[in-house]
Backbone as CSV, one residue per row, in Angstrom:
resi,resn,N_x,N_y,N_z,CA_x,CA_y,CA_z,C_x,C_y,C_z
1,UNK,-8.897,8.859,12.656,-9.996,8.314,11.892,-9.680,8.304,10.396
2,UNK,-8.409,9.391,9.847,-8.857,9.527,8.485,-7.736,8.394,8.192
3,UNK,-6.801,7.847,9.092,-5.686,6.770,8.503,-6.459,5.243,8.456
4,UNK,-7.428,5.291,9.478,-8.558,3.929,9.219,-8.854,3.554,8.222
5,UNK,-10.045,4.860,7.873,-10.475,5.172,6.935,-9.604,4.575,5.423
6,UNK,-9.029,5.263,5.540,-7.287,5.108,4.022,-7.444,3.587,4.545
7,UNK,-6.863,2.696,5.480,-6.737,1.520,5.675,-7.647,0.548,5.400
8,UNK,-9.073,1.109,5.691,-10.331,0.372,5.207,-10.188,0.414,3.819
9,UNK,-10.187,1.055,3.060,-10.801,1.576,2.098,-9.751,0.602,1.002
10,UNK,-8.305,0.805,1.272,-7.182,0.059,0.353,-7.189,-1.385,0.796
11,UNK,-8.116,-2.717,1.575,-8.607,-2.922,2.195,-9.225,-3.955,0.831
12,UNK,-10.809,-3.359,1.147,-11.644,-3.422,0.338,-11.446,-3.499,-1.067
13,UNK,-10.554,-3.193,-1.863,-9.965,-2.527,-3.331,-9.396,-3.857,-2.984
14,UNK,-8.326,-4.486,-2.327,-7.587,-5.804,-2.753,-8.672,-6.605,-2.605
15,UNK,-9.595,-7.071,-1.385,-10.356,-7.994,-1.626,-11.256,-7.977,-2.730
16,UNK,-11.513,-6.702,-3.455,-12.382,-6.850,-4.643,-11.735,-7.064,-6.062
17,UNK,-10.840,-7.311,-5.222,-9.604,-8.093,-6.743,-9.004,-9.381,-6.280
18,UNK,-10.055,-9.975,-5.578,-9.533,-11.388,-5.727,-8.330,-11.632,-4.210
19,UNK,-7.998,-10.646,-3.668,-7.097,-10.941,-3.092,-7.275,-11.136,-0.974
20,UNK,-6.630,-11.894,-0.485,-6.836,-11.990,0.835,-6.174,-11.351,2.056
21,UNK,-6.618,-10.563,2.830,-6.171,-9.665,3.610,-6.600,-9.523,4.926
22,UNK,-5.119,-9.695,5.447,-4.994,-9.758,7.012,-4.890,-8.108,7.580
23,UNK,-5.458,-7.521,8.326,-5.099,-6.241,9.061,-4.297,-6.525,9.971
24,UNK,-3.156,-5.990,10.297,-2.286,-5.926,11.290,-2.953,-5.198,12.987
25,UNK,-2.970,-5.886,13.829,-3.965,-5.289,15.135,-3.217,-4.080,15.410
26,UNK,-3.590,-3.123,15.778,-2.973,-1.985,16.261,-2.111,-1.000,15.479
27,UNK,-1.884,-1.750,14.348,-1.002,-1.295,13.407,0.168,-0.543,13.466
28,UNK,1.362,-1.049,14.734,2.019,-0.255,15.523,3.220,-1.173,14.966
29,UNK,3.275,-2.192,13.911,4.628,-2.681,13.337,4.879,-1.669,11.363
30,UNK,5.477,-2.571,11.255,6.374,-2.119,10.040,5.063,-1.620,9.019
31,UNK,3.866,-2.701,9.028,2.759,-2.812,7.698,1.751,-2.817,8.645
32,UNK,0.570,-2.210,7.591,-0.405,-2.374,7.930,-1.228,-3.537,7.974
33,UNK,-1.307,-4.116,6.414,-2.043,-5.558,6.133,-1.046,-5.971,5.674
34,UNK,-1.236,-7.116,5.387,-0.807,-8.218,4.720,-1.649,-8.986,3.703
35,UNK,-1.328,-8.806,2.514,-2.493,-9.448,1.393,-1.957,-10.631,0.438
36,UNK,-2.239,-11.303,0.296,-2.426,-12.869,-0.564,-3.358,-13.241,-1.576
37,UNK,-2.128,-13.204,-2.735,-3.579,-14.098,-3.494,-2.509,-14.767,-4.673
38,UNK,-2.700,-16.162,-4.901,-2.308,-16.788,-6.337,-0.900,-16.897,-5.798
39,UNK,-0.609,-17.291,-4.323,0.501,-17.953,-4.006,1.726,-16.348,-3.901
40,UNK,1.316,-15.643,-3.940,1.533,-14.079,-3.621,1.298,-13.582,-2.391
41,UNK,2.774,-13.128,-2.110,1.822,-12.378,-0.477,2.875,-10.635,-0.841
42,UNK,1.854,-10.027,-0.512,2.901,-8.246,-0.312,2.469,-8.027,1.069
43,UNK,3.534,-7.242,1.908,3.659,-6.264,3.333,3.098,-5.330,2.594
44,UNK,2.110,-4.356,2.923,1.637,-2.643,2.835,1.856,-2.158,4.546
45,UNK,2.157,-1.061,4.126,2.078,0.214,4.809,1.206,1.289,4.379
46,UNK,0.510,2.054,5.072,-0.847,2.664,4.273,-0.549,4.307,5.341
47,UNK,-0.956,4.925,4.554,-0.662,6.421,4.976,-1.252,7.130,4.408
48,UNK,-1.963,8.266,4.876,-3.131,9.357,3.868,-2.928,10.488,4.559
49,UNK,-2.624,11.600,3.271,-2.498,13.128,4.007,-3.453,14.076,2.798
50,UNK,-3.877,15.296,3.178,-4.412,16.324,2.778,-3.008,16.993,2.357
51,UNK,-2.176,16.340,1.849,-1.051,18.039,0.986,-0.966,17.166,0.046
52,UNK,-0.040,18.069,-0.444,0.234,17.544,-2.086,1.683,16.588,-1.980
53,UNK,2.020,16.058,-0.987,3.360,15.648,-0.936,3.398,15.004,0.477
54,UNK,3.893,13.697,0.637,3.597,13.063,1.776,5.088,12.515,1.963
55,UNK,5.593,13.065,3.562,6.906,12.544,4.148,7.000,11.842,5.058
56,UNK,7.874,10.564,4.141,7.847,9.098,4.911,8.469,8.721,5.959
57,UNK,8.682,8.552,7.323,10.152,8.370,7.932,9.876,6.940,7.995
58,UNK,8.791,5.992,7.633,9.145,4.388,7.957,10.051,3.499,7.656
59,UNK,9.536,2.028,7.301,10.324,1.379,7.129,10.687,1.277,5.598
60,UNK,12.073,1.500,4.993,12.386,1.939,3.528,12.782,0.734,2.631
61,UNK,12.857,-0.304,3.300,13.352,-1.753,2.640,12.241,-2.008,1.260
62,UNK,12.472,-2.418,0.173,11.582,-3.025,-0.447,11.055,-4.583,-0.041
63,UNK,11.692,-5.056,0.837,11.405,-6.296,1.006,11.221,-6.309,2.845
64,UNK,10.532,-7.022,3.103,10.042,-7.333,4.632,10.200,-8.917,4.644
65,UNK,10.924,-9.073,5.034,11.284,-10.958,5.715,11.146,-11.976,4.012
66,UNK,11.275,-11.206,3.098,11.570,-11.819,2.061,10.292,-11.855,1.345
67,UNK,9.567,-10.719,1.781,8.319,-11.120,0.424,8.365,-8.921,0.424
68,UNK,7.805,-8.866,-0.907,7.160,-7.480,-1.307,7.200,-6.678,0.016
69,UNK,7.510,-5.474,0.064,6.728,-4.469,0.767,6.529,-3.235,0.218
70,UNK,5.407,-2.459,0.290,4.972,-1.434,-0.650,4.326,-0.766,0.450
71,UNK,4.377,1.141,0.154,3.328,1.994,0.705,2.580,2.289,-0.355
72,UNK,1.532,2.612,0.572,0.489,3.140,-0.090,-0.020,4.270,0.803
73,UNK,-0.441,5.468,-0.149,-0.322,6.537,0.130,-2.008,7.093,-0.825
74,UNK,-2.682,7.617,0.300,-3.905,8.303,-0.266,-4.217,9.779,-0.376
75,UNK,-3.561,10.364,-1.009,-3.805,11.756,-1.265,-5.685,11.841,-1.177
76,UNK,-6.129,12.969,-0.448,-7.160,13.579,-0.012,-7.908,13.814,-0.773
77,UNK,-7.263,14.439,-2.212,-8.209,14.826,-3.383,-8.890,13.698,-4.556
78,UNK,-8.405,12.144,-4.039,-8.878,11.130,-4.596,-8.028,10.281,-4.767
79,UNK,-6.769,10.573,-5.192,-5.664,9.518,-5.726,-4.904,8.652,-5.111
80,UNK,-4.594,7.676,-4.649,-4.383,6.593,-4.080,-2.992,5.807,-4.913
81,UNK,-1.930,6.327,-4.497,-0.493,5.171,-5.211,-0.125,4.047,-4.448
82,UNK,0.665,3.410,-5.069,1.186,2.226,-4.386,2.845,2.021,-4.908
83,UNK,3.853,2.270,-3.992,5.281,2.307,-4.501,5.857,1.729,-3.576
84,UNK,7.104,0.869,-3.475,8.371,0.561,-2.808,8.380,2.193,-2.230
85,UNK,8.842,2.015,-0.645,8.845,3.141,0.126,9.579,3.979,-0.126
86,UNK,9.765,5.289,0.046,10.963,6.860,-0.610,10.401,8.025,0.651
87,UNK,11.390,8.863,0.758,11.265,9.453,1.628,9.869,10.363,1.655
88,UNK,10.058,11.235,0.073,8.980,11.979,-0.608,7.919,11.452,-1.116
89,UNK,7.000,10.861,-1.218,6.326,10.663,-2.060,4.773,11.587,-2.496
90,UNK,4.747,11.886,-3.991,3.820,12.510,-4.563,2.718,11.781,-5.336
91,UNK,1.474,12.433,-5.804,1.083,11.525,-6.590,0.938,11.330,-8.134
92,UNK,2.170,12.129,-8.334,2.974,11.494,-9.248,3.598,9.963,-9.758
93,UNK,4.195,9.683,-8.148,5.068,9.149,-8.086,3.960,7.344,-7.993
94,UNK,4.766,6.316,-7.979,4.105,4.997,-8.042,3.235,4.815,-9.298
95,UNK,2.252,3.767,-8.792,1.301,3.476,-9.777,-0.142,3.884,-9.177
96,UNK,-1.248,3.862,-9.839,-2.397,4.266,-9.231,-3.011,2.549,-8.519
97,UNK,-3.591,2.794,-7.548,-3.647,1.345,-6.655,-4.552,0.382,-7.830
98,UNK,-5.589,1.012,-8.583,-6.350,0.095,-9.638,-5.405,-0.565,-10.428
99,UNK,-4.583,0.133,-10.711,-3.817,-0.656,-12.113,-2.149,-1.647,-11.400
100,UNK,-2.214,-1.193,-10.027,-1.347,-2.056,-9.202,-2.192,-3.521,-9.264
101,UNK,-3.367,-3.324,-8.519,-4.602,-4.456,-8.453,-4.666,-5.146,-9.912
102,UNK,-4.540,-4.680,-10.766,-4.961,-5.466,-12.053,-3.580,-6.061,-12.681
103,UNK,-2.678,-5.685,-12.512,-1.096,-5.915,-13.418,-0.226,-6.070,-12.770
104,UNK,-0.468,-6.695,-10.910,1.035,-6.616,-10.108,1.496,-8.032,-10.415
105,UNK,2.377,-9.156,-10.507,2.569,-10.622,-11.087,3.232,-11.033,-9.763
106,UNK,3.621,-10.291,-8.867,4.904,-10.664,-7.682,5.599,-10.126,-7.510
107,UNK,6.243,-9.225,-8.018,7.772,-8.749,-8.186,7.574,-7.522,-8.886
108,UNK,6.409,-7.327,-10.183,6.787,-6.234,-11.411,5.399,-6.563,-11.827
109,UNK,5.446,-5.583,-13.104,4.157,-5.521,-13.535,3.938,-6.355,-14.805
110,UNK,2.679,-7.122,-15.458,2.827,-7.541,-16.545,2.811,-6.646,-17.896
């Protein structure tokens, strides 16, 4: 329930930025959604843990069939990143998903 949850929720945050999003059924491939907007498409992978440090074994490519792929990762205590996949990830590490949503161009940030 609580990886739904994380999935709903990062979800909601792209469509309220303009952007269009497919859920993957079952969510048993590489990504979770798939989101579009302004001739833009990114692969996500979405993952949420209660520690302070979340270990990845998925898929590590930055790219999925030639467009973006990014995790996203919801730490428990509120914080929500969005990075090209790494084994470790903290929430340190990436960008915070708001300022991904507001400044991603395709590729990099403006």
């Amino acid at each position: 329930m609580k990886g739904y949850r994380a999935e709903r929720n990062v979800k909601i945050n792209f469509v309220k930025n303009g952007w269009k999003v497919i859920r993957a059924g079952g969510s048993l491939g590489e990504y979770d959604i798939i989101a579009f907007k302004d001739g833009r498409c990114i692969f996500i992978q979405i993952k949420s843990t209660n520690r302070k440090k979340f270990y990845y074994y998925g898929y590590m490519d930055d790219q999925y069939e030639g467009f973006p792929f990014r995790l996203v990762v919801h730490f428990d205590r509120g914080k929500t990143v969005i990075l090209p996949p790494q084994k470790i990830v903290s929430e340190e590490d990436g960008v915070g998903l708001d300022d991904f949503l507001l400044r991603w161009d395709g590729n990099s940030f403006q």
